[in-house]
C-alpha positions, 0 to 999 in steps of 0.5 A, spaced: 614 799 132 614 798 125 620 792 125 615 788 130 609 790 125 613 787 118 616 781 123 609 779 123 607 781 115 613 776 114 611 770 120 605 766 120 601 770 124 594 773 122 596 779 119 591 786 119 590 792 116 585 796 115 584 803 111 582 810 113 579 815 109 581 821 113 575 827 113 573 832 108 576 837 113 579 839 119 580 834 124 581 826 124 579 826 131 572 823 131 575 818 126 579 816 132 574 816 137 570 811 132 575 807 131 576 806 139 569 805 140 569 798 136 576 797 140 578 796 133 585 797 135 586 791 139 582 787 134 588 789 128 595 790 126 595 796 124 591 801 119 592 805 112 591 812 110 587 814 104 591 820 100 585 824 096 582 818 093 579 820 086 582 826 086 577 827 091 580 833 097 581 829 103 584 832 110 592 830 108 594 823 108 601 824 112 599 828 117 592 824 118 597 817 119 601 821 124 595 822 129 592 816 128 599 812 131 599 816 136 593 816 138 592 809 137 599 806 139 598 802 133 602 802 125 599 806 120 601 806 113 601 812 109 599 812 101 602 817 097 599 819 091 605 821 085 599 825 082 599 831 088 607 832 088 614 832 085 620 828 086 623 834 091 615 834 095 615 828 096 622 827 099 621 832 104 615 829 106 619 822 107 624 825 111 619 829 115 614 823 117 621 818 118 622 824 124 613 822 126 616 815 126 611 815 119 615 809 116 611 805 112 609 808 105 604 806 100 605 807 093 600 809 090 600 814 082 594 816 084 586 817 080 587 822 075 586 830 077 580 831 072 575 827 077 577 831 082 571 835 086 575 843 085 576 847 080 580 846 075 585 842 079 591 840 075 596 835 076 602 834 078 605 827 075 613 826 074 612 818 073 607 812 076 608 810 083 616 806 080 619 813 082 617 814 090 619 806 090 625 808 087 625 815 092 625 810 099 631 805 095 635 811 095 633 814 103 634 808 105 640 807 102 642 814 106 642 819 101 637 823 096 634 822 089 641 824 087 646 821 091 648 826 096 648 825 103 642 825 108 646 827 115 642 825 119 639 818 115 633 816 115 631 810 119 629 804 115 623 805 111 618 800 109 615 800 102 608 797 100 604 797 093 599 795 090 595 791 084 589 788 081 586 782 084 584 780 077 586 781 069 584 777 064 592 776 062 594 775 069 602 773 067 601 781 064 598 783 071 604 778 074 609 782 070 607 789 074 607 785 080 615 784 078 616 791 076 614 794 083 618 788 087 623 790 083 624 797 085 623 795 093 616 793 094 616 789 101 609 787 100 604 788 095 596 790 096 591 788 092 584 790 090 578 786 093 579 779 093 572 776 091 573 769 090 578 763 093 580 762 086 582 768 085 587 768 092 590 761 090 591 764 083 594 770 087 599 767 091 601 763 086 602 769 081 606 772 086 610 767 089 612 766 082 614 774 081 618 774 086 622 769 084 622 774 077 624 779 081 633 782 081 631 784 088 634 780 095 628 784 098 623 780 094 624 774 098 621 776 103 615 780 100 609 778 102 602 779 098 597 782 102 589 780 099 585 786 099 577 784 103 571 790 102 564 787 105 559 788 100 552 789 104 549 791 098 547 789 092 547 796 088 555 796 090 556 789 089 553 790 081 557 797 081 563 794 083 562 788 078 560 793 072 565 799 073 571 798 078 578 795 074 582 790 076 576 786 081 571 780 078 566 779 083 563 772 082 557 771 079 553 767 084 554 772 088 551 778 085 546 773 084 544 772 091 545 780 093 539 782 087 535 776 090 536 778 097 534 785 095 528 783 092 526 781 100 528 788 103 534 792 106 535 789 112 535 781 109 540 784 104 544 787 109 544 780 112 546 776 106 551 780 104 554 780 111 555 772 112 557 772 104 563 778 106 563 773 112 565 767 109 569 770 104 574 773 109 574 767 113 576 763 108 582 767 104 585 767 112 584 760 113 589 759 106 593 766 107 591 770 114 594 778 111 588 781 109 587 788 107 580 791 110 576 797 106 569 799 108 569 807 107 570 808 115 565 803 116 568 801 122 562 797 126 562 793 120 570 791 120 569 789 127 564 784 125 568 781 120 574 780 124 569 778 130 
């Protein structure tokens, strides 16, 4: 499953994923059942999991990306956040999802634990998202974060990461790019991508850093353009004015406060078709696209058509 899933990441073949946020509580199931009421599994190439975003108590990412393959015969990639646990805590959770067959592994350091929802919550950060990466180097390799033997090994993990889509240095951006091929990274997931020049900087960036990078592995990497519709003003403004890391074009908010003006069913409208022809345009340039909507899966069908 996941060798097919990564033989498409790197072919020419349109290339999909979109995220999950598992529950505040205690089942995923009806997360499922909405999925497979769109068919959105036969319309992607496989889904991500969300680990306790802004520090926000979620039903556990791991364990929800378990059932979600399985229900869905579908790849799922696992987000682990380096904020919740420690080097021994997160091998351990490696070995046992690579039992599930859980192989895919977003890297991810984590929102910080003071915008959590529970009281007093601490976190529990050794290092940034380079130390899981260099966690999955060394399982791959078939022994632990301290070089003894795993008997038996793991099977062949792959590891993903993420950036900004924007910065106002982007050759600084482009060196965290380098850092994270560096230390594995197959692919790179970025923030939302609001704007075709952006995407071409993007790829222009990335193609450079791999060539930067001291890892074999990262001639292969593949740079994977993060999509999130906006169908409302307030969002688009919000995303725009708070959000690190995304530039949402000017004639875009614009048009989403002008078409507010005229009543939520008319902002909906044009917000969809702007989503609409931006995503149609990034997959025309570079089809592996990452789709966000907070569990909107009626929307992510539409936009896949």
């Amino acid at each position: 499953m996941f060798e097919q899933f990564c033989q498409t990441l790197c072919s020419a073949q349109p290339f999909i994923t979109v995220e999950i946020n598992p529950p505040h509580g205690a089942s995923i199931t009806p997360i499922i059942e909405e999925i497979k009421k769109h068919d959105l599994q036969n319309k992607v190439t496989g889904f991500t999991t969300t680990d306790n975003p802004l520090a926000k108590l979620k039903m556990s990412g791991l364990l929800s990306a378990i059932k979600v393959q399985q229900s869905l015969n579908k790849p799922v990639i696992a987000t682990m956040s380096m904020r919740d646990k420690n080097k021994l805590s997160l091998q351990s959770s490696l070995l046992g999802a690579n039992d599930f067959d859980l192989r895919c592994i977003l890297a991810l350091t984590g929102d910080p634990a003071k915008y959590s929802d529970q009281p007093e919550v601490k976190g529990v950060l050794e290092r940034d998202s380079t130390l899981l990466l260099s966690i999955i180097y060394h399982l791959n390799r078939g022994v632990d974060y301290s070089n003894k033997p795993l008997n038996p090994a793991p099977k062949p993990i792959y590891p993903f990461a993420v950036s900004n889509a924007y910065a106002k240095d982007m050759k600084r951006l482009q060196k965290k790019i380098v850092k994270k091929l560096d230390y594995g990274a197959r692919a790179i997931i970025t923030q939302p991508v609001y704007d075709l020049e952006n995407a071409k900087l993007l790829l222009e960036l990335f193609e450079e850093a791999k060539e930067m990078s001291i890892r074999d592995t990262a001639k292969d990497a593949q740079l994977i353009l993060g999509q999130f519709p906006v169908v409302r003003a307030k969002t688009a403004n919000f995303i725009s004015d708070h959000v690190p890391g995304i530039t949402v074009p000017k004639a875009i908010i614009d048009e989403m406060n002008l078409a507010a003006m005229d009543g939520e069913a008319k902002e909906q409208e044009v917000g969809f078709a702007l989503s609409k022809r931006i995503f149609d345009e990034i997959m025309a340039i570079h089809p592996k696209v990452h789709i966000m909507t907070h569990n909107r899966f009626d929307l992510c069908s539409e936009l896949i058509g």
